[in-house]
C-alpha positions in Angstrom: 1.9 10.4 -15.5 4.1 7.0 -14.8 4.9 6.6 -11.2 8.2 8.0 -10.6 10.7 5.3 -9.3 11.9 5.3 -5.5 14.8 3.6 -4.5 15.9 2.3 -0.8 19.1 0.7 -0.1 17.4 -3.0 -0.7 14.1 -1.9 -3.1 13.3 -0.3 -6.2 9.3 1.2 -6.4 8.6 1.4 -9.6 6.1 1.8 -12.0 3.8 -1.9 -12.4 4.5 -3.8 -15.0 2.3 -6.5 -17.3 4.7 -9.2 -15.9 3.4 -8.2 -12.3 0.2 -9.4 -13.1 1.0 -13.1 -12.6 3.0 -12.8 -8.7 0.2 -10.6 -7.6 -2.3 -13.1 -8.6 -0.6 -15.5 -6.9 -1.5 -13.4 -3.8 -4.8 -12.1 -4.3 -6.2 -15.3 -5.9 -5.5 -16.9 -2.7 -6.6 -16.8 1.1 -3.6 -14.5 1.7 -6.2 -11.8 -0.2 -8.5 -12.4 2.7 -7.9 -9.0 4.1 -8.6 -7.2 1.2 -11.7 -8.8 -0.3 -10.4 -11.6 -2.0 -9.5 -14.3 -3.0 -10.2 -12.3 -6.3 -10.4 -14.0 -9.9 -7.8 -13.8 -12.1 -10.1 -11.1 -14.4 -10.6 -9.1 -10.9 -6.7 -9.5 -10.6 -5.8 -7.7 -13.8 -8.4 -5.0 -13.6 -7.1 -4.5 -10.0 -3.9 -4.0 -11.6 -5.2 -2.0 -14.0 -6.3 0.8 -11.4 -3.4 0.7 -9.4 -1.0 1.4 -12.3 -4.0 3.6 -13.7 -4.5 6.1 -10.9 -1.2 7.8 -11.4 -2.9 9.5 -14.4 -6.0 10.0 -13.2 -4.8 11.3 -9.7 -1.1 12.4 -9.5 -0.6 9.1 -7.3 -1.2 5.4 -7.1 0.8 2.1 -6.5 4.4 0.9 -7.1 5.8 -3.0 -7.9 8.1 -3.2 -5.2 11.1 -5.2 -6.3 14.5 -6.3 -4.8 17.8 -4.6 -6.5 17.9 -8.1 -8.8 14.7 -7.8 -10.0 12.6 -9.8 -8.2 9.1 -8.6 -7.8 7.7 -9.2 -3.9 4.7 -6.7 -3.6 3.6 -4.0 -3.9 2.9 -0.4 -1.9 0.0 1.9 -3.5 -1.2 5.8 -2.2 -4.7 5.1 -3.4 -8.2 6.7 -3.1 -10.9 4.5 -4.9 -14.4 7.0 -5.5 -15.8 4.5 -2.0 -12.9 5.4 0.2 -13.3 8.9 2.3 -9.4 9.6 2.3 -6.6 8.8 0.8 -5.0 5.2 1.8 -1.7 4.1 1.8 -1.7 0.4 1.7 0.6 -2.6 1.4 1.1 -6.2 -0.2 3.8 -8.3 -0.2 3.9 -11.8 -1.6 4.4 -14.8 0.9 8.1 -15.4 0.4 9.3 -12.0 0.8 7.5 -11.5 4.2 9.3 -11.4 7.3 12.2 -9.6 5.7 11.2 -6.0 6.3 10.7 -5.2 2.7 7.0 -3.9 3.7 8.6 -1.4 6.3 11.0 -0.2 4.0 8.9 0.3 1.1 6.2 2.0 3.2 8.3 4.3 4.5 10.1 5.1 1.0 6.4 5.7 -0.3 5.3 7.7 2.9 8.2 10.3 2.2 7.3 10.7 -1.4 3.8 11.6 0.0 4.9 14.3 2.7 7.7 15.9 0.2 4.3 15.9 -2.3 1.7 17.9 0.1 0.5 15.1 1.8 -0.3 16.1 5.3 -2.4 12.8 6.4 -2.9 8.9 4.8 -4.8 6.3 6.4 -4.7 2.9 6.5 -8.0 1.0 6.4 -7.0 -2.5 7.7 -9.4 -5.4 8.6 -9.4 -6.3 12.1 -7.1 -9.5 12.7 -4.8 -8.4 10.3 -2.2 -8.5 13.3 0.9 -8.0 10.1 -0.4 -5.1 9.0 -1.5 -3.5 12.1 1.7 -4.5 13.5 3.1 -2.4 10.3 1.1 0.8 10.5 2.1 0.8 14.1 6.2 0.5 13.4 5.7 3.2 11.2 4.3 5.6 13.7 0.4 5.3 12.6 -1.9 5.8 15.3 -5.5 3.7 15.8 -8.2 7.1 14.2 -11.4 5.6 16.0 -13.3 9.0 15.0 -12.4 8.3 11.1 -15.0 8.0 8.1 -14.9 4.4 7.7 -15.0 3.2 2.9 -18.4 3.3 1.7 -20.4 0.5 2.9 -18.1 -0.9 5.8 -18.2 -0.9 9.9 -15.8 -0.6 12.9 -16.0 -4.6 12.7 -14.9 -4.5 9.2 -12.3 -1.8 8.9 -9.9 -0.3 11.8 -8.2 3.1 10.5 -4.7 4.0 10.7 -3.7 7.7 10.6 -0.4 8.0 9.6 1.0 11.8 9.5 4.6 13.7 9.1 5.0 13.9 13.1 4.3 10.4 13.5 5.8 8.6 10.8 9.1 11.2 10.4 9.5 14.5 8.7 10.6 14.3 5.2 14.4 14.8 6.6 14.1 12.0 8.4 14.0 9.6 5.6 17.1 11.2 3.7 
């Protein structure tokens, strides 16, 4: 199943592309990656790509190129659950130049109503402490600090904070339309 394509009134989420693989290596073979594992290898990069695009068929959801109405490709917002995380996540990456501009909250939200108008009722965020953007992020969109959740296989409450994020919190599905 592709991913279907979401549109906002600056941002098209669509379905990634082979000529993603290059901008989102530029981010996660850097220190920017830092927060999510990296900096990865450009091997890790494409099968990292690979999933993302990959999980729509294997679980009705996945990640989205996030791109400006031109064209031009400046992250990416996924609705993931790899077999070592105990929820399902919704996470974010935008590439250096496009931060700043509020393409992360607008894509994020776009991608959280798809989820509630699809059965979600809960996502988390797992985000690495001193990750003051995306904290800041999961907060603006109405996400609340989940103390009590299961953490991904293998990490600690000094790796990974969690994010709940929830209809109530981050707006009914009417309140994106």
């Amino acid at each position: 199943m592709p991913a279907p394509t979401l549109h906002t009134p600056r941002l098209t989420l669509r379905q990634h592309a082979l000529a993603d693989l290059e901008p989102l290596y530029a981010v996660l073979g850097s220190d920017h990656a830092r927060y999510v594992g990296g900096p990865f290898s450009r091997r890790d990069a494409w099968y990292i790509l690979g999933a993302e695009a990959g999980s729509w068929d294997i679980l009705g959801f996945g990640s989205w190129g996030v791109e400006t109405r031109d064209g031009t490709l400046v992250g990416q917002v996924g609705i993931n659950r790899p077999p070592h995380y105990p929820e399902v996540e919704i996470g974010w990456t935008l590439l250096p130049e496009a931060e700043g501009k509020g393409y992360a909250t607008e894509a994020t939200t776009a991608a959280l109503h798809w989820a509630w108008e699809n059965g979600f009722e809960t996502l988390v965020s797992y985000i690495t402490p001193g990750n003051d953007r995306s904290i800041a992020l999961a907060e603006r969109l109405g996400a609340v600090a989940d103390p009590d959740a299961a953490l991904p296989e293998g990490e600690t409450p000094e790796e990974t904070v969690v994010y709940r994020h929830a209809p109530d919190a981050d707006g009914t599905p009417e309140a994106y339309a």
